[in-house]
C-alpha positions in Angstrom: -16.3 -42.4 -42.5 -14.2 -39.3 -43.6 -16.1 -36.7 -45.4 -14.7 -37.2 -48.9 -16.8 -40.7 -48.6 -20.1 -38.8 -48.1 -23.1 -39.4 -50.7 -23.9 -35.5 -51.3 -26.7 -36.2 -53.7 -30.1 -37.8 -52.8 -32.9 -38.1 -55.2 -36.0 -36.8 -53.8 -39.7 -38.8 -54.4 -42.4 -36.0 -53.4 -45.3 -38.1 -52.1 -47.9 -36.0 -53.6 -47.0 -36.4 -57.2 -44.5 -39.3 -57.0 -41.9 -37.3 -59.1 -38.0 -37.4 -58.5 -35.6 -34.7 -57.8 -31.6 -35.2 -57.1 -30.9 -32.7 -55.2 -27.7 -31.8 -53.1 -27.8 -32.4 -49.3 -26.2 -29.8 -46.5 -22.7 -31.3 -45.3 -23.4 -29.7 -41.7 -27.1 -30.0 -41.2 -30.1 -31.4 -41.7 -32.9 -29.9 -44.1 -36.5 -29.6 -42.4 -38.4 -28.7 -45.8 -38.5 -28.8 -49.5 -40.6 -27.7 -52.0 -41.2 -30.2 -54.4 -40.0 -28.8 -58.2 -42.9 -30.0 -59.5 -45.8 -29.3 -57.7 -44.8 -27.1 -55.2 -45.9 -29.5 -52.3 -43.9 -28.9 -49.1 -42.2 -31.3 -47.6 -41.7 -31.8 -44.4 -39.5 -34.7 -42.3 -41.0 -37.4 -41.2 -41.7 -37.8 -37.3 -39.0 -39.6 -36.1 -36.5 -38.8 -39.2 -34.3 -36.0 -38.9 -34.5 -34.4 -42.3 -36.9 -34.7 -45.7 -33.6 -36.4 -47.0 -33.9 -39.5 -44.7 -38.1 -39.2 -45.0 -38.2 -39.0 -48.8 -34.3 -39.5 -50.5 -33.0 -42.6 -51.6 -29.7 -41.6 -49.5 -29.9 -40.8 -45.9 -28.1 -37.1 -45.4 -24.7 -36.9 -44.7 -24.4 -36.3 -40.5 -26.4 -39.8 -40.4 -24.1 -41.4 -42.8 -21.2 -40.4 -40.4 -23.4 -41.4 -37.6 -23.7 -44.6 -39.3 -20.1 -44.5 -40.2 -19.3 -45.0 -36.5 -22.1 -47.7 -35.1 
């Protein structure tokens, strides 16, 4: 996958108050928190996911879509 394939934008469900968020995901690493635009919960990845983008988004963040890209 070359990087002008990449999904940049995953939309965000905070499991606290079940509200969306698109938000734009880091090309070169992987994003540990996020505090939710609604209720200020903090987010923090999953055990076993990399980032809050592949715990919570509906698009896992770009260095596992190249990861991906390449299995």
């Amino acid at each position: 996958m070359i990087e002008s394939s990449l999904q940049l934008f995953s939309t965000l469900t905070c499991p606290e108050c079940r509200k969306k968020s698109k938000e734009k995901m880091p090309t070169d690493s992987c994003q540990y928190y996020y505090e939710c635009t609604h209720c200020g919960a903090i987010l923090k990845s999953k055990a076993g996911d990399c980032c809050v983008f592949c715990s919570y988004g509906d698009t896992p963040c770009p260095p596992v879509q190249i990861k991906l890209s390449h299995v």
